[in-house]
C-alpha positions in Angstrom: 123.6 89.6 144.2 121.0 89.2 146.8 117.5 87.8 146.4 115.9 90.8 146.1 118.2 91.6 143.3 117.9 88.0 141.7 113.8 88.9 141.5 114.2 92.1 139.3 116.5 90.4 137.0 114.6 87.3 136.8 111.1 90.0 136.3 113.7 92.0 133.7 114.2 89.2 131.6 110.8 87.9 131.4 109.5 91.7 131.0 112.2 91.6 127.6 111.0 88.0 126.9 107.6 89.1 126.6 108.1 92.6 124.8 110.2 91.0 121.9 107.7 88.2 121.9 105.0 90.7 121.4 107.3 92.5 119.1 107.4 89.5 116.9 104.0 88.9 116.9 103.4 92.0 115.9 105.8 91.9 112.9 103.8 88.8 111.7 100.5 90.1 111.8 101.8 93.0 109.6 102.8 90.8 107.7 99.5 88.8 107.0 97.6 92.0 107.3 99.8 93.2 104.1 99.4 89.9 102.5 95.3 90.2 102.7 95.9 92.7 99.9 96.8 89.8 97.3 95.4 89.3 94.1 92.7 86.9 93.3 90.4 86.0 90.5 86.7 88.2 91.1 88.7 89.0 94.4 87.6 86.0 95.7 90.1 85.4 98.3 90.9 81.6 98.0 93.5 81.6 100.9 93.5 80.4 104.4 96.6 80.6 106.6 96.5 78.4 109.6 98.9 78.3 112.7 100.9 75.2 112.7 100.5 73.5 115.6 103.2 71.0 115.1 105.5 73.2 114.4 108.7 72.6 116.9 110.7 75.7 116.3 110.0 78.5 118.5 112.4 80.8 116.7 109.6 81.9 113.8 105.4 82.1 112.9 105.0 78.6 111.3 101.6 78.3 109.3 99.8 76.0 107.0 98.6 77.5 103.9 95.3 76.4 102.4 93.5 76.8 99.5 89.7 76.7 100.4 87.2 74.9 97.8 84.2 77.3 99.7 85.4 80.2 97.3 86.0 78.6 94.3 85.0 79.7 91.3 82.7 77.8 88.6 84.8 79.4 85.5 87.7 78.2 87.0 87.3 74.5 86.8 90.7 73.6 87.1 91.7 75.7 90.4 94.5 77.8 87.2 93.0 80.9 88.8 93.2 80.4 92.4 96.4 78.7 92.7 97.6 81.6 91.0 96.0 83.5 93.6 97.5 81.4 96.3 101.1 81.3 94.6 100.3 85.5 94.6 99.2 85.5 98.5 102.2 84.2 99.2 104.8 85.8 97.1 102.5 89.0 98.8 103.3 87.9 102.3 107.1 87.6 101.6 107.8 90.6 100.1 105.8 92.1 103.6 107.8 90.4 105.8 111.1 91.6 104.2 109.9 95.4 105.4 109.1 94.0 108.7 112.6 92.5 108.6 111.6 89.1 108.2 111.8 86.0 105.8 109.0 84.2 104.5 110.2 80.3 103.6 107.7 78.3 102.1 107.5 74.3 102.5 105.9 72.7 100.0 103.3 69.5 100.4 100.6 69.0 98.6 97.9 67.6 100.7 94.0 66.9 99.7 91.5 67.5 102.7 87.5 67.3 101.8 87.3 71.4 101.9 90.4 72.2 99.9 93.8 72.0 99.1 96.8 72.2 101.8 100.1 73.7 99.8 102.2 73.3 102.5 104.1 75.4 105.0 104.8 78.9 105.9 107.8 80.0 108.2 108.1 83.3 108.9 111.9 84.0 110.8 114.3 87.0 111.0 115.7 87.8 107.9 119.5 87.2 108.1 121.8 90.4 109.2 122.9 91.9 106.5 120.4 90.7 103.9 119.3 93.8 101.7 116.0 93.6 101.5 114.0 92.6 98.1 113.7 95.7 95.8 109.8 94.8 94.9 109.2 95.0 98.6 109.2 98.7 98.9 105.9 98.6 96.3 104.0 96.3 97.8 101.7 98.3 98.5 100.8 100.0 95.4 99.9 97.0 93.5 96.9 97.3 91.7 94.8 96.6 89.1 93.1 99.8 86.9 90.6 99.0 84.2 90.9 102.6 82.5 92.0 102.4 78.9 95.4 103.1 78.5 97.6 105.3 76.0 99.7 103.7 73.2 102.9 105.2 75.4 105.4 101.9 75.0 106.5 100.2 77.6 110.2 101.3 78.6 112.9 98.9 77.9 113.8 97.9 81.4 110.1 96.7 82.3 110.0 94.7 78.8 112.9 92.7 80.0 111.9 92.2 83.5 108.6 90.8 82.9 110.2 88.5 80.0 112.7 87.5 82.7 109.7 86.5 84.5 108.2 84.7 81.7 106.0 86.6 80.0 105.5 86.6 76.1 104.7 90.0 75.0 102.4 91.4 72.2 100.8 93.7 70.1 97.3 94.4 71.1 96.2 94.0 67.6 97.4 90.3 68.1 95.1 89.4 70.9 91.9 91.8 70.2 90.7 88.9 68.1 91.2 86.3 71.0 89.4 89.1 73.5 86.0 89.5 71.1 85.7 85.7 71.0 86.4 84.3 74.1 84.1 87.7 75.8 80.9 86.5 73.9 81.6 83.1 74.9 82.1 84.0 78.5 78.7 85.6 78.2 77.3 83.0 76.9 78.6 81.1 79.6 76.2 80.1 82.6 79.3 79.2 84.5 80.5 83.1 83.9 77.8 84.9 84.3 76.9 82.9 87.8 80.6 83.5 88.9 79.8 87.3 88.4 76.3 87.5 90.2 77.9 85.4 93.4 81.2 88.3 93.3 79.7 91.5 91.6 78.8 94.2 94.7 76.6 97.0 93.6 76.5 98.6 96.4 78.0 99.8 100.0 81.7 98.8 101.1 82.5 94.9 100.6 85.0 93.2 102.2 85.3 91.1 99.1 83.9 90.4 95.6 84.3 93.1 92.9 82.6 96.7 93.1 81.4 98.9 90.1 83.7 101.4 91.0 86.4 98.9 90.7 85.0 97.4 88.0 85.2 101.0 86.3 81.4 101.0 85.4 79.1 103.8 84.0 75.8 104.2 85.1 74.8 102.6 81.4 77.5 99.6 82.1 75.5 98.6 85.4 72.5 98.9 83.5 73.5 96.2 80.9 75.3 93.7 83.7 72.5 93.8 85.3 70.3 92.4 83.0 73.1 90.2 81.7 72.9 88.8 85.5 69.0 88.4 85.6 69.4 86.4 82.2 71.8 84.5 83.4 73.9 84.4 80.0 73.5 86.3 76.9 72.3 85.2 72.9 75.1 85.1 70.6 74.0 89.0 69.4 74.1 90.2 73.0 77.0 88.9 73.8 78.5 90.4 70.7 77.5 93.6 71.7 78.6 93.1 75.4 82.4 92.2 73.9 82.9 95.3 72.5 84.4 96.7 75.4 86.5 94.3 76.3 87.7 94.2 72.7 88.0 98.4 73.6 90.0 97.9 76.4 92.7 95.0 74.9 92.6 98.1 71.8 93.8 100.7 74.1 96.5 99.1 75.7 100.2 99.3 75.1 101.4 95.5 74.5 99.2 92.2 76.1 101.5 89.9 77.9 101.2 85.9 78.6 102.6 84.1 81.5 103.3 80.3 80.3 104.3 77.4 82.8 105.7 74.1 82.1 102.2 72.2 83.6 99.4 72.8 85.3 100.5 71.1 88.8 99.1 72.7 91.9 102.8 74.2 92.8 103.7 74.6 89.7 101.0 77.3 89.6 101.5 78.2 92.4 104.9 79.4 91.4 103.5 80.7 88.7 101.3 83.1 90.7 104.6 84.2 92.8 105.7 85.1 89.2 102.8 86.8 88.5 102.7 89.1 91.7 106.2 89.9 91.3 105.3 91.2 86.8 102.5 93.0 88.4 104.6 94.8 91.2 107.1 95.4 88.7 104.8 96.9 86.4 103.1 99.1 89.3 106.5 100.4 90.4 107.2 101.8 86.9 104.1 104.1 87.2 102.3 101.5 84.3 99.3 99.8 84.9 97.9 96.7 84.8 94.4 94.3 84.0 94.2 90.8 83.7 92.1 89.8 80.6 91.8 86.0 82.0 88.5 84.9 80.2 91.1 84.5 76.7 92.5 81.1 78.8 89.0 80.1 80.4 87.5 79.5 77.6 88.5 77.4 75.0 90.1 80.2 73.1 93.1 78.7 74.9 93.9 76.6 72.9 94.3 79.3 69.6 96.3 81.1 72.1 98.6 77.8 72.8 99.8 78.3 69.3 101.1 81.3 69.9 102.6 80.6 73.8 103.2 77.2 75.2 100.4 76.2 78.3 99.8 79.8 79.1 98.3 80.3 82.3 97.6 83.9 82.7 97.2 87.3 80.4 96.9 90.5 80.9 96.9 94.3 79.3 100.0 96.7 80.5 99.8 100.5 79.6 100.6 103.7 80.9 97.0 105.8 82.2 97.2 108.7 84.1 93.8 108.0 85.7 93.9 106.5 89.3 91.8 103.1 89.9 89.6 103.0 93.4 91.2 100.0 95.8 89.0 97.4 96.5 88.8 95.6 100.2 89.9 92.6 102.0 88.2 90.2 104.3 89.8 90.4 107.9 89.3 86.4 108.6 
């Protein structure tokens, strides 16, 4: 082989080098682009994802996943709802990567920095030949949640058993409803609540975060009520009555409530939790059912009446069958 010969093979190889490099990069932002479209508490968006510089393999994305204090939330105390928004972020990412034919491996460690919480690790590598990808990954991407009232249709028998497989305690609406109407007029009676709602509640135009009306499945009359509920800042103990009704409405019209429960309340071990979570919610989705998390029942001290039924549960949520589609909601770019 002469020099000249040498040169285009040398060129050839670097051309491929930097085509499957792009490739891969590509892949990965697909993959954080799909994982952007997580779950989180008032859609708050709690994550950060990080390149890892001191990452040494060259063979995968390595990242370090954070959970940022700047959008926490003041009804959420105890960080339940956004580590189970960071344990759903992920599980999110690694069910993308499988359709872009890649693994996600998380590494767990826990570290405290003055502007949040560092979970650990994210490797992002080729998923192994041969490896059939996960069957939730194909649904991804119709995960949502739809605040219509549902019909009484029961749930089928498979999705009953998958989401107790995943840890959830299922029950009669009838159960809960009581739970709903007190722990709503306490969250309106909540300063902590209310603000949360007023800092994440768009009214208009087309937010990159925060919760819209049209989301939120408001009438005109709904918008009306919030917001004055806003301008009070909480509600009397009549008002809020009033303003639980609906909730109470929606838990009614629902085909069974279900509670995820964890062993603690650890930062991973919600975070697990959360992967859990994404993975009942996709499940449910991918049945045609829907899905609404009712979450005020654990922040506020009703939690502890609902304890007595399920062991440290950490999330709740209606599950029905509507017919009715939900508007999507958007996600911050950064």
């Amino acid at each position: 082989m002469n020099d000249y010969q040498n040169i285009l093979s040398t060129e050839q190889k670097i051309s491929e080098g930097q085509q499957a490099s792009i490739i891969q990069e590509e892949a990965e932002m697909a993959c954080i682009a799909a994982a952007r479209r997580a779950p989180s508490a008032h859609n708050a968006q709690p994550w950060r994802l990080y390149p890892d510089a001191s990452a040494s393999n060259a063979t995968y994305g390595s990242y370090r996943l954070f959970y940022a204090y700047a959008d926490k939330l003041l009804a959420d105390p105890d960080d339940r709802d956004a580590l189970l928004g960071m344990g759903a972020f992920y599980e999110t990412l690694a069910l993308a990567a499988q359709l872009e034919g890649k693994q996600a491996i998380f590494e767990p460690g826990v570290v405290q920095h003055g502007d949040g919480l560092e979970l650990g690790r994210v490797h992002l590598q080729a998923l192994p030949e041969g490896t059939a990808p996960d069957p939730l990954a194909p649904f991804i991407a119709q995960r949502q949640t739809n605040r219509h009232p549902y019909q009484s249709r029961p749930l089928p028998k498979g999705l009953q058993k998958e989401l107790q497989y995943l840890g959830c305690t299922l029950f009669e609406p009838r159960a809960i409803a009581p739970l709903v109407s007190k722990a709503s007029i306490m969250a309106w009676k909540d300063t902590r609540f209310v603000t949360d709602l007023k800092t994440w509640t768009r009214f208009q135009g087309n937010p990159p975060d925060g919760m819209t009306c049209e989301c939120l499945n408001l009438s005109w009359l709904d918008r009306q009520a919030l917001r004055f509920a806003l301008w009070r800042g909480h509600l009397s103990a009549l008002l809020a009555c009033v303003y639980a009704q609906r909730d109470v409405y929606l838990t009614s019209r629902s085909a069974t409530i279900a509670v995820l429960s964890a062993p603690d309340r650890e930062p991973l071990t919600l975070f697990e939790c959360g992967r859990r979570l994404l993975r009942a919610w996709v499940t449910i989705n991918a049945t045609a059912y829907s899905y609404h998390p009712i979450s005020i029942v654990i922040d506020q001290p009703t939690v502890n009446e609902l304890s007595s039924k399920v062991k440290n549960p950490v999330a709740i949520f209606r599950v029905g069958y509507t017919p009715k589609a939900a508007p999507w909601s958007n996600r911050r770019l950064t």
